[in-house]
C-alpha positions in Angstrom: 26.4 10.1 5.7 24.2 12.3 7.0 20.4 12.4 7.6 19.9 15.6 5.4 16.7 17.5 4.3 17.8 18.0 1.2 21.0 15.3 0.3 21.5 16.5 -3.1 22.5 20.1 -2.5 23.8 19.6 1.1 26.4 16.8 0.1 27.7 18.8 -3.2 31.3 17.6 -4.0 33.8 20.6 -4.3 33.3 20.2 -8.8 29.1 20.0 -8.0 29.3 22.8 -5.7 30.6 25.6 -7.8 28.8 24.4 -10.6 25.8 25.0 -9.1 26.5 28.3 -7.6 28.2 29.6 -11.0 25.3 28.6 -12.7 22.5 30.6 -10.0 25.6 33.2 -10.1 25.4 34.1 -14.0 21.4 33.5 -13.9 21.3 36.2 -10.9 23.5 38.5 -12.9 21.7 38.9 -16.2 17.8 39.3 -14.2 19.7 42.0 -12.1 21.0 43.9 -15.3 17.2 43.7 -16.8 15.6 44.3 -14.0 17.3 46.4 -11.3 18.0 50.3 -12.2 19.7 50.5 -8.6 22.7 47.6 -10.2 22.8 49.0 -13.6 23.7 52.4 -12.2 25.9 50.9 -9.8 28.2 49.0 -11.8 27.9 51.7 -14.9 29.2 54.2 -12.4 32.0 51.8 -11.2 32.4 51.2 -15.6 31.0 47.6 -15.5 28.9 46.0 -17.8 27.1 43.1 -18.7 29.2 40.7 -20.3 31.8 41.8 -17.1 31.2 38.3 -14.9 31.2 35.3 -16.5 32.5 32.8 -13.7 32.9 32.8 -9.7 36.0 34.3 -9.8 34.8 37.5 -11.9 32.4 37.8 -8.7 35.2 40.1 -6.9 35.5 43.0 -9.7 31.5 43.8 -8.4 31.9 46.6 -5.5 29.8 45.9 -2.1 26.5 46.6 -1.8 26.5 48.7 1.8 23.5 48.8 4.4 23.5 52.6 4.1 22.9 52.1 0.0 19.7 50.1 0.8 18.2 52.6 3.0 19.2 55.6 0.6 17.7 53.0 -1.8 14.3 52.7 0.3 13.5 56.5 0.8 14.1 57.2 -2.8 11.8 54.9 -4.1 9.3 53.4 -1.0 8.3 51.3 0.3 10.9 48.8 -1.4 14.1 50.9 -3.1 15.0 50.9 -6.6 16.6 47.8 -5.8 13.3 46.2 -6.0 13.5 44.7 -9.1 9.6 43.7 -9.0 6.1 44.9 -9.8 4.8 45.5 -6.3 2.0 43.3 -7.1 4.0 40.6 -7.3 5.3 40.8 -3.8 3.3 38.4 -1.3 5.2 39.2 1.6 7.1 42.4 3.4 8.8 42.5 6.6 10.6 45.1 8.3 13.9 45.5 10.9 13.2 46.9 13.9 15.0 50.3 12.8 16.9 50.8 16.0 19.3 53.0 14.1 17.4 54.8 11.8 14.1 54.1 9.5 12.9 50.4 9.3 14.4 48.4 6.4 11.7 46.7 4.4 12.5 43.7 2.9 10.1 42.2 0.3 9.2 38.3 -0.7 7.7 37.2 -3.8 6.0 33.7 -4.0 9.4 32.3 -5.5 11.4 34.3 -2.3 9.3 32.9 0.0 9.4 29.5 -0.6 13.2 29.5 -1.3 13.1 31.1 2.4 11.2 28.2 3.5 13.5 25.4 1.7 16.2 26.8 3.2 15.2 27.1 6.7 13.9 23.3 6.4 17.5 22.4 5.6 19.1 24.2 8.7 15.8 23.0 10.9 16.6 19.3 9.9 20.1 19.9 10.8 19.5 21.4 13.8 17.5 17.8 14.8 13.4 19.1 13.7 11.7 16.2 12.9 8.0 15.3 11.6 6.1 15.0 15.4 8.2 17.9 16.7 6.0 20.0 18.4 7.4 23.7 17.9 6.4 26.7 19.7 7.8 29.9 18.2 8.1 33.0 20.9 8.8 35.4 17.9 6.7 37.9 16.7 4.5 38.0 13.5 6.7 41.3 12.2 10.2 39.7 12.6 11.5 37.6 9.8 12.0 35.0 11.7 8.4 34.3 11.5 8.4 33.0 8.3 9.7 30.2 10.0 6.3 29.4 10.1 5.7 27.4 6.6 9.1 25.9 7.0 8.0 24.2 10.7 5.1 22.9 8.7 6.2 22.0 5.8 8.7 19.7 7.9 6.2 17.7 9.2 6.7 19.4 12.6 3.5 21.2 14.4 3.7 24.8 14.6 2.4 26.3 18.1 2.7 30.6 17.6 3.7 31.9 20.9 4.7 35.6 20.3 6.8 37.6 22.4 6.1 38.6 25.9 4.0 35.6 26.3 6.0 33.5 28.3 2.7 32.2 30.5 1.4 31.2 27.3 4.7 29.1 26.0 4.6 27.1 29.0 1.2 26.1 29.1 2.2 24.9 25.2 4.4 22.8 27.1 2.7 21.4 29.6 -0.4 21.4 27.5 0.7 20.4 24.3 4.4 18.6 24.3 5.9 21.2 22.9 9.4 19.9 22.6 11.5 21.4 20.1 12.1 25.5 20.8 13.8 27.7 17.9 14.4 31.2 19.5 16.6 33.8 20.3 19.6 32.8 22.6 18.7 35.1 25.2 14.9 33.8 25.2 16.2 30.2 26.9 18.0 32.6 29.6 15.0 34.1 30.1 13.1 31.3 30.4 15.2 29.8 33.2 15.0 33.2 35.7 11.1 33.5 35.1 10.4 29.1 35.8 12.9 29.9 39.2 11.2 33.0 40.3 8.0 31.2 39.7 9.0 28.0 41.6 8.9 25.9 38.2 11.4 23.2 37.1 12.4 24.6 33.3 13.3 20.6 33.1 10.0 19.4 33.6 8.7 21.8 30.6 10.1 18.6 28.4 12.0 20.6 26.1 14.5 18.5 24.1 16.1 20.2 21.7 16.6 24.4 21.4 17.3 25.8 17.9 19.5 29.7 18.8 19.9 32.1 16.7 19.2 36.0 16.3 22.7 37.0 18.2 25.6 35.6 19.1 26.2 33.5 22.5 24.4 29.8 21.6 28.2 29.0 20.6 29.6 29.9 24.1 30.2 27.2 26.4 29.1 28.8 29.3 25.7 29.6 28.0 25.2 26.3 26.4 25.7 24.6 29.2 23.5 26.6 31.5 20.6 25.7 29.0 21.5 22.4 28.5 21.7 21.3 32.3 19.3 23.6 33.0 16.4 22.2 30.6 17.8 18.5 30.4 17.8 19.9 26.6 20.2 19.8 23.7 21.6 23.3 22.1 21.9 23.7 18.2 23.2 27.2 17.5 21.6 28.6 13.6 22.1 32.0 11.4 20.6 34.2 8.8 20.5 37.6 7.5 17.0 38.9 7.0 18.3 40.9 4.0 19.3 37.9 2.5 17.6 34.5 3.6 16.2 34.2 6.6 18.1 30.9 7.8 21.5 30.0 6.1 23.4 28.1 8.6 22.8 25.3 11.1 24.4 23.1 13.9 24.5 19.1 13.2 24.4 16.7 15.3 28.5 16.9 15.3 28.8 19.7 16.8 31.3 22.4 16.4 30.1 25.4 14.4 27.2 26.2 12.0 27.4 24.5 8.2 26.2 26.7 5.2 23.2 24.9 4.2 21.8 27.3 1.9 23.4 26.1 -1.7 21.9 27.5 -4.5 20.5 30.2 -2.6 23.4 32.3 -1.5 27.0 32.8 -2.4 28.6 33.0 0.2 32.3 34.9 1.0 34.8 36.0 3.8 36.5 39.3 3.2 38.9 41.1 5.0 36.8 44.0 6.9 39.9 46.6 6.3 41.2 45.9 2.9 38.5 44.2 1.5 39.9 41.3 0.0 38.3 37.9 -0.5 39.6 35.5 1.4 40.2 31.3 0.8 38.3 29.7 3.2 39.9 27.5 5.2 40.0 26.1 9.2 40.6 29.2 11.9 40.2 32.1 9.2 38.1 35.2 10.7 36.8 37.7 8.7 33.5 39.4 7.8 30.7 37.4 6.1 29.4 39.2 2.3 26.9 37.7 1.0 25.2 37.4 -2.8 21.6 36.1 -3.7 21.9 33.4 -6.0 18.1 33.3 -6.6 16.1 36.0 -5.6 13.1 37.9 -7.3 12.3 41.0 -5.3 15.0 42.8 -4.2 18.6 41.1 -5.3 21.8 41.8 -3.5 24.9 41.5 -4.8 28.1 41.0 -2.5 26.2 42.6 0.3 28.8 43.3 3.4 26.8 42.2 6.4 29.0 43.0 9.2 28.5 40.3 10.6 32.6 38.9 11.8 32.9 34.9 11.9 35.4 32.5 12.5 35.4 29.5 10.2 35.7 26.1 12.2 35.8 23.4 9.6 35.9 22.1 5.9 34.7 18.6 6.5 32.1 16.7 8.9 31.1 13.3 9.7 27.6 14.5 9.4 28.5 14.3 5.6 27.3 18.1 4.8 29.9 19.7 2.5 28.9 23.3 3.8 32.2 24.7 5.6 31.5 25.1 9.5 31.6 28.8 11.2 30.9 30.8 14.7 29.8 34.5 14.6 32.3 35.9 16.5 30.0 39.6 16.7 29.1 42.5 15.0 30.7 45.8 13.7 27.9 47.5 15.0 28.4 46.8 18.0 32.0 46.5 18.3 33.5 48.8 20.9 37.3 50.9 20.5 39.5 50.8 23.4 42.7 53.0 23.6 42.5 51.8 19.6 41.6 47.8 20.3 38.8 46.1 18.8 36.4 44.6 21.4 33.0 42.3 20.7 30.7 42.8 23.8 30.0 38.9 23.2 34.0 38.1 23.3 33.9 40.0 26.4 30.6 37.8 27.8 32.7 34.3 26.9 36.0 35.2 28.4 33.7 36.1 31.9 32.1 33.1 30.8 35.2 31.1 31.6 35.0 31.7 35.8 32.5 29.6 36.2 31.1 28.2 38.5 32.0 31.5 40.2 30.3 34.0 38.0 26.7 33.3 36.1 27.9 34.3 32.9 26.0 37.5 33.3 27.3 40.8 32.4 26.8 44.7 31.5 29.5 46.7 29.7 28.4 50.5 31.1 29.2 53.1 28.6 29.4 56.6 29.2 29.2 58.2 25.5 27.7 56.3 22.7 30.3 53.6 21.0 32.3 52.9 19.6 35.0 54.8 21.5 35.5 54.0 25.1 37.8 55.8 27.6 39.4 53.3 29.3 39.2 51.6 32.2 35.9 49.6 30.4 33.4 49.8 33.1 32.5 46.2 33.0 29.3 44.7 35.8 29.5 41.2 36.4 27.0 38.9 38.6 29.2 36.8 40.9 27.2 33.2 41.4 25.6 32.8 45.1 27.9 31.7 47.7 31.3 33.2 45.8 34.0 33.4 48.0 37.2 36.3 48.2 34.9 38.6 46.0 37.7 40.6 46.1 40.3 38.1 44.5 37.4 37.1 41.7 37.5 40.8 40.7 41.0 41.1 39.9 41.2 37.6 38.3 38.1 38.7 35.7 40.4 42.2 35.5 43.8 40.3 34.7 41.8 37.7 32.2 40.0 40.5 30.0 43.6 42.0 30.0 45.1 39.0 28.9 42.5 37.8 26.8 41.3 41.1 25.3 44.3 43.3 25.8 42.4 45.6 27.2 41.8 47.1 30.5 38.7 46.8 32.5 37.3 47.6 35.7 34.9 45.0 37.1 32.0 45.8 39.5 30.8 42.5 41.2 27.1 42.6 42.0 24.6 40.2 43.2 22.8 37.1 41.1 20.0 37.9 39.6 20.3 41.4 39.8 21.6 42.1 36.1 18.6 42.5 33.9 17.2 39.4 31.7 15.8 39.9 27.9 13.2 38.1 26.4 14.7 38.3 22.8 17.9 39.6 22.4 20.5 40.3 24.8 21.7 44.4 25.4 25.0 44.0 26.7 25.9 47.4 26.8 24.0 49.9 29.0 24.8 54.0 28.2 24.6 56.1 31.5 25.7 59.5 31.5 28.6 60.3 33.4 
């Protein structure tokens, strides 16, 4: 049985589960009736009403809450949106997206939201291997969500060492200084990390690093990348998930291995849907599908089957770890998903196939777009960083060509450059690049 923050809600028997999330289901739905004008217009318009859900199952009559309703929702009503369904005094807490595609989302916490935040990330920390004496320093900024790790860190005993972004200098003297040992990060921060300690003559394993906790974007899942951090650090990888909309941390890595349990019971409800017709789907070993979510518990600004995007793979129903939360992988995201000659490709599907000619490539890679996605015109102009002292460069472009094809079903044409030469990101990863041309 597992070691578990929390055992009674991350152990729920099938019968305990549901009646736990029914229960935080039907207490969600009447506060969001009395409190939320944004739901009661909603589901009026759609000719629901109150006494409309009354179990799990009734949960699929509600339509989806879209990304594009929230920000309609926020400039109507700032800063928080009619879906607010709070007195602004009672928020504690707001953070915002980075608004890369239009006006920052806000998302607001009260007291009760931020410490459900924090229970849940302490769940998916403990899972991930944090312990009390963990000493944890957190290269995130203050304005991300994922600083509200913060209280959850401490809370679990561990020490919490802020870093901040674009202060590398300044997490390795925590390090050296301090014994930092535990990292929870973006994936791409770890790759990072390894270029600067090389070009600075510095052993990344003597840093002392034990365990890193990924998240923020997909890759900690691919064996390519996991095993260029863990030999690289002498470290172990635990691959996490959240949705800053929704909870910040909602899924975590065991000790087991293979894919990220839902730790966040009571919290969220979550579903997997069909991303073209819509439908709910039974979960179940090797199902893919895009994650909707629905707050089971939340004060400030509720969300009812909110589609996230977000594509997964489920990977189990049962672990030795003893956690009943079924197992996934995000796969990618429809954002960034790219159309070629009518196929759908995730820049990160097209980062672990490359991934697989290892030892001859580093796993590094630049899809080069010449119009903004999603459509491409094929041949997809794809750079990829042979490793030093690759032979027949010739031969490993058209192997990379032939696998993408195979793979991917689509057509690529590769452009072999140098190591090291691609460019590194501190916090997330741009695997794209749009030129013009």
């Amino acid at each position: 049985m597992a070691d578990c923050f929390n055992r009674e809600m991350e152990t729920l028997n099938p019968a305990e589960y549901r009646r736990v999330q029914e229960t935080a289901l039907l207490g969600q739905w009447e506060y969001v009736w009395a409190r939320s004008g944004f739901y009661r217009d909603k589901y009026q318009q759609a000719g629901l009403g109150p006494a409309d859900l009354k179990s799990l199952e009734d949960l699929t009559r509600l339509p989806f809450t879209e990304k594009q309703e929230l920000r309609d929702s926020l400039k109507s009503a700032r800063p928080l949106g009619r879906h607010a369904a709070v007195d602004r005094k009672e928020v504690i807490r707001i953070y915002s997206t980075s608004g890369t595609t239009g006006d920052p989302t806000y998302i607001g916490l009260t007291q009760a939201d931020r410490d459900l935040w924090a229970e849940c990330a302490r769940r998916a920390m403990w899972t991930c291997g944090m312990r009390p004496g963990h000493v944890v320093p957190l290269p995130i900024g203050t304005f991300f969500i994922a600083a509200s790790y913060g209280e959850a860190i401490e809370g679990l005993g561990a020490t919490l060492v802020p870093v901040g972004v674009g202060a590398t200098d300044r997490f390795i003297g925590a390090c050296r200084n301090l014994s930092a040992d535990y990292v929870l990060s973006t994936t791409s921060f770890p790759l990072y990390l390894l270029d600067y300690c090389r070009r600075k003559g510095l052993d990344p394993a003597g840093l002392g690093i034990g365990i890193f906790m990924l998240g923020g974007e997909p890759g900690a899942s691919e064996p390519l990348i996991r095993e260029r951090i863990e030999s690289g650090f002498g470290a172990r990888v635990r691959e996490c998930m959240g949705n800053g909309d929704m909870v910040g941390l909602m899924w975590a890595e065991c000790q087991e291995g293979g894919g990220m349990h839902f730790i966040a019971q009571g919290a969220c409800l979550p579903e997997i849907i069909d991303p073209d017709s819509g439908e709910s789907l039974a979960i179940e070993p090797g199902l893919k599908g895009e994650l909707v979510y629905t707050s089971l518990a939340r004060r400030c600004q509720p969300l009812l089957r909110f589609r996230t995007r977000d594509q997964v793979e489920v990977t189990g129903v049962e672990c030795a770890c003893g956690r009943t939360g079924f197992k996934l992988r995000c796969i990618g995201r429809t954002d960034d998903m790219l159309i070629v000659s009518g196929v759908n490709v995730y820049p990160s599907a097209i980062r672990d196939v490359v991934g697989t000619m290892a030892p001859r490539v580093t796993g590094e890679i630049q899809i080069v777009l010449t119009r903004k996605p999603p459509a491409v015109t094929p041949p997809l102009r794809l750079e990829v960083e042979h490793a030093a002292g690759a032979e027949d460069l010739a031969g490993l472009k058209q192997e990379i060509q032939e696998l993408i094809r195979e793979k991917l079903i689509v057509t690529a044409e590769v452009t072999l450059v140098a190591p090291g030469s691609l460019p590194k990101f501190e916090y997330k990863a741009k695997l794209t690049r749009l030129v013009e041309g």
